[in-house]
C-alpha positions as semicolon CSV with decimal commas, in nm:
position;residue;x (nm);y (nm);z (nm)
1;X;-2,844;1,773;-1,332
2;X;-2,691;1,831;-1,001
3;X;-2,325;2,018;-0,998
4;X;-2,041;1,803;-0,980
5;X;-1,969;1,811;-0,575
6;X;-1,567;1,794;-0,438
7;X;-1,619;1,517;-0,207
8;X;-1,546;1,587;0,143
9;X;-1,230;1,384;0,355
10;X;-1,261;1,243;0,656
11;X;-1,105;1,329;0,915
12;X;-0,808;1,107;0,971
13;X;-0,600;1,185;1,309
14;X;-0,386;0,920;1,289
15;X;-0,273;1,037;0,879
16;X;-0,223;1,351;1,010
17;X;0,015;1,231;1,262
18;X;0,199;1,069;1,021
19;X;0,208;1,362;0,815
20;X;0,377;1,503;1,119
21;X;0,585;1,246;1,141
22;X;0,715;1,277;0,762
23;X;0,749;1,658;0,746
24;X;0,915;1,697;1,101
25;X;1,166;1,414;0,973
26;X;1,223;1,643;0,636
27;X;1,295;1,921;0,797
28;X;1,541;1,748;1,041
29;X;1,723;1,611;0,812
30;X;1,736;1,920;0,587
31;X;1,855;2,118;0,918
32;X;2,155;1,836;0,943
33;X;2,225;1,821;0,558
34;X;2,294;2,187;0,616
35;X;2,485;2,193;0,945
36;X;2,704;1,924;0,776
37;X;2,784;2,133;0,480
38;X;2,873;2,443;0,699
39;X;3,096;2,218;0,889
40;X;3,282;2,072;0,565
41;X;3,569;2,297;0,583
42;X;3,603;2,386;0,916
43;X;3,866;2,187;1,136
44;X;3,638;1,918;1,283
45;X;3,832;1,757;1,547
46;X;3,876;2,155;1,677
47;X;3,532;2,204;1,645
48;X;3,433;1,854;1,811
49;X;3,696;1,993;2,096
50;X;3,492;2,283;2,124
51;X;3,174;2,132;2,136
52;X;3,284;1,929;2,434
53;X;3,378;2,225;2,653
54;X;3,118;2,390;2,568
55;X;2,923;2,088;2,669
56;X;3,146;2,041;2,982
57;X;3,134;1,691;2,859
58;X;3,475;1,474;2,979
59;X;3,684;1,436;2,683
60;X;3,905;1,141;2,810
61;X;3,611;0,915;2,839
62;X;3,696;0,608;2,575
63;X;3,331;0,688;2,386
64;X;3,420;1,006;2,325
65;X;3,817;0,965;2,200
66;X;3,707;0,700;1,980
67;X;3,450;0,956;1,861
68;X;3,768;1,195;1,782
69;X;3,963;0,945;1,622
70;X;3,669;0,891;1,360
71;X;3,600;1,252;1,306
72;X;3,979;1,307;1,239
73;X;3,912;1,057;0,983
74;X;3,653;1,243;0,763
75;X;3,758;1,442;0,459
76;X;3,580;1,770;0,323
77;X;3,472;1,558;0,060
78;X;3,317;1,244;0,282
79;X;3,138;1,528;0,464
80;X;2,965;1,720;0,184
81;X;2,849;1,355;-0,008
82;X;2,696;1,315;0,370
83;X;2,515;1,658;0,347
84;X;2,399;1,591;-0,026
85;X;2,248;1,236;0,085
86;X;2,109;1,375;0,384
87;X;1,952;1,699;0,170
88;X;1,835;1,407;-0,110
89;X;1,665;1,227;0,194
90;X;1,526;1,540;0,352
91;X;1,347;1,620;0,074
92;X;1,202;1,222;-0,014
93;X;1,048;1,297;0,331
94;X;0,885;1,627;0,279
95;X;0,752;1,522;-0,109
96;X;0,610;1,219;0,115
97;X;0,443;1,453;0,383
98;X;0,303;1,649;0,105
99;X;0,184;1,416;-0,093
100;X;-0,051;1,289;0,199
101;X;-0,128;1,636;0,263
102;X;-0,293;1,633;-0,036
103;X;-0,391;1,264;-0,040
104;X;-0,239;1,184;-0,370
105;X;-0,198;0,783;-0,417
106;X;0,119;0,759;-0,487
107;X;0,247;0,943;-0,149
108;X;0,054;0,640;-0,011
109;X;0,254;0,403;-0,167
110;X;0,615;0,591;-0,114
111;X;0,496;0,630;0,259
112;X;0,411;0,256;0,234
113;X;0,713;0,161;0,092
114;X;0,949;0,379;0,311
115;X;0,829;0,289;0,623
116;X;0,798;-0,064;0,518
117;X;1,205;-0,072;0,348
118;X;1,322;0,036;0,724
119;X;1,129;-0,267;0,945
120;X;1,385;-0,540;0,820
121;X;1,661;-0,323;0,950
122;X;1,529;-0,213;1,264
123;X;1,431;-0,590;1,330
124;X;1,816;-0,666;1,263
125;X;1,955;-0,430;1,469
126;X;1,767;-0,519;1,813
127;X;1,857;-0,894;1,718
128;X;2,187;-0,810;1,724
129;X;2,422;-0,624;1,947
130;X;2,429;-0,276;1,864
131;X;2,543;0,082;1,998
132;X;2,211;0,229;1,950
133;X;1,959;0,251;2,205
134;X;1,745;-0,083;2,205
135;X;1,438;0,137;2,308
136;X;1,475;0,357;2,058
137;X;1,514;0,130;1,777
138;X;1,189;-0,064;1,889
139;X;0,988;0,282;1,879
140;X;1,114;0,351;1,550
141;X;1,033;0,010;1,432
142;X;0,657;-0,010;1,609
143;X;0,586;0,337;1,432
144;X;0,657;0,195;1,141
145;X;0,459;-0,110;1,149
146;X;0,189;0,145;1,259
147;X;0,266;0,393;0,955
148;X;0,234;0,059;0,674
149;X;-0,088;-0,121;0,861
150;X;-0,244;0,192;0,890
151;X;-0,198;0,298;0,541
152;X;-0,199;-0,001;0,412
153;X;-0,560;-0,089;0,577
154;X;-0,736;0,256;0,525
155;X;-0,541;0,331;0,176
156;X;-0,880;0,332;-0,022
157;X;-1,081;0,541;0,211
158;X;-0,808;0,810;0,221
159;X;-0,676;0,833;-0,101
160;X;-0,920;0,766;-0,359
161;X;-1,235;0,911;-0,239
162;X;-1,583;0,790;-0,440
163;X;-1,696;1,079;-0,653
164;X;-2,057;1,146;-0,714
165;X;-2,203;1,020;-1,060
166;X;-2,350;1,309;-1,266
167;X;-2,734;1,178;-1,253
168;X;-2,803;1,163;-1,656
């Protein structure tokens, strides 16, 4: 009777770039959750002043007044339900980046899922006229066409790994 044998995992670059991809995104987004609730009850169109002398950025230009007007808009409160949504999807991105760290099926799925929940959207906004960058958006959207084929195609070899029958 041979001992029971952990099987070994392939090596899989392109899972741990996506693993990259999910953590550095967590940790992001927990670094803005937590800028935004420091910022809560400060004077934000003071501090938005601030930040655009210290910038040296022109203040009179028409993107960024109607920037101020917005920002003079928020409320304490419509800033710290933006840091608790941001913190809540911070941390959806780091269970997902540990999950595959560990190869667990069901961070397959979520990372599946995700990524796939997001291509609709980024396929709508470079149909239509939008302030973001075009570029960007079709980066975002071709890594995460990448992320589901990927995952999608090579889900059984990473995630549920043949274990060696006990010879009896």
């Amino acid at each position: 009777m041979g001992a029971a044998r952990e099987p070994v995992k392939k090596s899989a670059p392109t899972l741990y770039a996506i693993i990259a991809i999910k953590l550095l995104k967590g940790l992001l987004f927990v670094g803005l959750a937590v800028v935004a609730y420091t910022l809560s009850d400060n004077d934000l169109p003071a501090e938005y002043r601030n930040l655009l002398h210290l910038l040296r950025l022109n203040p009179e230009r028409r993107f960024f007044t109607d920037l101020a007007t917005q920002i003079g808009k928020l409320t304490e409160a419509n800033v710290l339900w933006v840091a608790a949504g941001t913190l809540v999807y911070s941390l959806f991105s780091l269970v997902e980046g540990i999950g595959l760290i560990f190869r667990v099926p069901w961070a397959c799925w979520l990372a599946i899922s995700e990524s796939a929940f997001f291509i609709p959207i980024e396929v709508y906004e470079l149909v239509k006229p939008s302030r973001g960058s075009p570029l960007m958006i079709f980066v975002i959207l071709v890594i995460n066409i990448v992320i589901v084929w990927y995952l999608t195609k090579n889900r059984g070899r990473l995630f549920h790994p043949h274990h060696p029958r006990e010879a009896g």
